[in-house]
C-alpha positions as CSV (number, residue, x, y, z in Angstrom):
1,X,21.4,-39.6,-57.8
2,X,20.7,-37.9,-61.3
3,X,20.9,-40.6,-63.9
4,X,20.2,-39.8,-67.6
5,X,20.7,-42.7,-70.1
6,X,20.4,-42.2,-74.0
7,X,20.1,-45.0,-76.5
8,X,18.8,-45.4,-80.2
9,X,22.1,-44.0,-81.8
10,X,23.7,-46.1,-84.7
11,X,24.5,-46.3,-88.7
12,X,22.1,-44.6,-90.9
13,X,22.2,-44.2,-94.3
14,X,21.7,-40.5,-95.9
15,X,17.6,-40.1,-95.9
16,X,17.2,-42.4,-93.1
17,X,15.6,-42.2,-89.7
18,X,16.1,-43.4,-86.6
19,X,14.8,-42.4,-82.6
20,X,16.5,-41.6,-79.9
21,X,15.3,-42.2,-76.6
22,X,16.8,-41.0,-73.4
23,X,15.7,-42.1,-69.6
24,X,15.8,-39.9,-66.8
25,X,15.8,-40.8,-62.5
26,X,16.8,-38.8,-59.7
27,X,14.6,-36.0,-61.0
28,X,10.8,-34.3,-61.2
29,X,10.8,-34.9,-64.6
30,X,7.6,-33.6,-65.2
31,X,8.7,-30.4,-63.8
32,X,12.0,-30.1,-66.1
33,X,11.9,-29.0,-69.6
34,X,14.1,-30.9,-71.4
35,X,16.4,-30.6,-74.7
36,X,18.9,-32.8,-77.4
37,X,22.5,-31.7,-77.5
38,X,24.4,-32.8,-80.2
39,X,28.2,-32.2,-80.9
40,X,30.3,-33.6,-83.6
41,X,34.1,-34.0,-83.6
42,X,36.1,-30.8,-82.9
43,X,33.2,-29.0,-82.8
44,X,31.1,-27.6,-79.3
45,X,28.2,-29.2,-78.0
46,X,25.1,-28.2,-80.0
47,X,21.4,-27.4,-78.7
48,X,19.0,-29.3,-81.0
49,X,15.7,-29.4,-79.6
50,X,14.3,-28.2,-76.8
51,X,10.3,-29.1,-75.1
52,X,9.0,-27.2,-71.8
53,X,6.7,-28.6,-69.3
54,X,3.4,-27.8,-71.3
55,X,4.6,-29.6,-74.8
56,X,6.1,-26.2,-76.3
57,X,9.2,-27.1,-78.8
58,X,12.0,-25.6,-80.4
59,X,14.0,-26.7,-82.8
60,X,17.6,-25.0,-84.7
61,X,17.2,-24.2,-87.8
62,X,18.8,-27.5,-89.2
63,X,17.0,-29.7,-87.9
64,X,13.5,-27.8,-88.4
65,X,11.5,-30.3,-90.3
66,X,13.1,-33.2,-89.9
67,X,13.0,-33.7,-86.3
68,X,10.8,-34.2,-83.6
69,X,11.3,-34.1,-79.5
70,X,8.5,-35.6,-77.6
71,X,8.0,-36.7,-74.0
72,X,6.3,-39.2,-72.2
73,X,5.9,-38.3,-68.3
74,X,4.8,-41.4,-67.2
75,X,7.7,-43.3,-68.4
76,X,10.3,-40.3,-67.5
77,X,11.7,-40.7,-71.2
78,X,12.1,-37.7,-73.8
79,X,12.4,-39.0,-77.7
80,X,13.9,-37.4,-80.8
81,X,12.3,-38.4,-83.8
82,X,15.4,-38.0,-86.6
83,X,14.3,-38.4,-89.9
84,X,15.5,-37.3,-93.2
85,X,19.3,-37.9,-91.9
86,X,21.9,-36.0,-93.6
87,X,25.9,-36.9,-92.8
88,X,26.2,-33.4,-91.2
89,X,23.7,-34.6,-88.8
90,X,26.4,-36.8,-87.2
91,X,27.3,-36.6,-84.0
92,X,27.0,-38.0,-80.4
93,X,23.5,-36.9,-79.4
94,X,23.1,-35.7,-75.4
95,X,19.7,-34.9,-73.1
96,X,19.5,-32.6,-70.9
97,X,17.3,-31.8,-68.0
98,X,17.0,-28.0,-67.6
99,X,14.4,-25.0,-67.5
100,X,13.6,-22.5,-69.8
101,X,13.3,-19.2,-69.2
102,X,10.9,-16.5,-70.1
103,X,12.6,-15.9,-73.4
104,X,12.1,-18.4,-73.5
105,X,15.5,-19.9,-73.2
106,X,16.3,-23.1,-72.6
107,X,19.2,-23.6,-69.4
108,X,20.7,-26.8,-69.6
109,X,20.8,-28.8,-66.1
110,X,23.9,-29.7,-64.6
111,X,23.9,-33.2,-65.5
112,X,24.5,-35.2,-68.5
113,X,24.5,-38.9,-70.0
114,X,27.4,-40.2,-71.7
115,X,25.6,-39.8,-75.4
116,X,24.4,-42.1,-78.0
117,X,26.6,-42.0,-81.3
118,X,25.1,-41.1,-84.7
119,X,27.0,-41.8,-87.7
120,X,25.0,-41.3,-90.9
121,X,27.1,-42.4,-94.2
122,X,26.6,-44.7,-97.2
C-alpha cells in the first residue's frame, strides 16, 4: 500500500520560513522522481518543485529562489525548504511520487497525501 504523509505546514509570518517534509512507503523511492504540489482555495493544484532520481530540480517561476526540494533516500523523505514566505504562497502543499520524462517533464504518480496547510499572514 502506497502511503505518502506530509507534515511541517503551519502559520508563518510574511518573510518567514518553514520546511516541509513528506514520507513515502509502498514505493522504490529511489527510483521515483518526486515533486511539491501546491493549491490554494478555488484555485487547481499547482506543480512547485520537482527533483529526478540523480538530484536534478525544477522549480516555477515563483518560487525560484526561495525554495528548495531535497531528498534523502535512506529515510524515503523528500523536503521543501520554504523561505522568504509571501501570503500568495499559501496553500495546502502535496508530494508526489512520479517520473519525469525526457523533456523533461515531470508525471505526477497516481497517489497522493492528504496535504499539509500553509497559511502565511501577519
Amino acid at each position: 500500500q502506497v502511503q505518502l504523509v506530509e507534515s511541517g505546514g503551519g502559520l508563518v509570518q510574511p518573510g518567514g520560513s518553514l520546511r516541509l517534509s513528506c514520507t513515502a512507503s509502498g514505493i522504490i523511492f529511489s527510483a521515483r522522481a518526486l515533486a511539491w504540489y501546491r493549491q490554494a482555495p478555488g484555485m487547481q493544484r499547482e506543480l512547485v518543485a520537482t527533483i529526478g532520481t540523480g538530484g536534478n530540480r525544477n522549480y516555477v517561476s515563483s518560487a525560484m529562489g526561495r525554495f528548495t526540494i531535497s531528498r534523502d533516500n535512506a529515510k524515503n523523505t523528500v523536503y521543501l525548504q520554504m523561505n522568504s514566505l509571501k501570503p500568495g504562497d499559501t496553500a495546502v502543499y502535496y508530494c508526489n511520487a512520479g517520473q519525469l520524462d525526457p523533456g523533461p517533464r515531470y508525471i505526477a504518480g497516481r497517489y497522493w497525501g492528504r496535504g499539509t496547510q500553509v497559511t502565511v499572514s501577519s
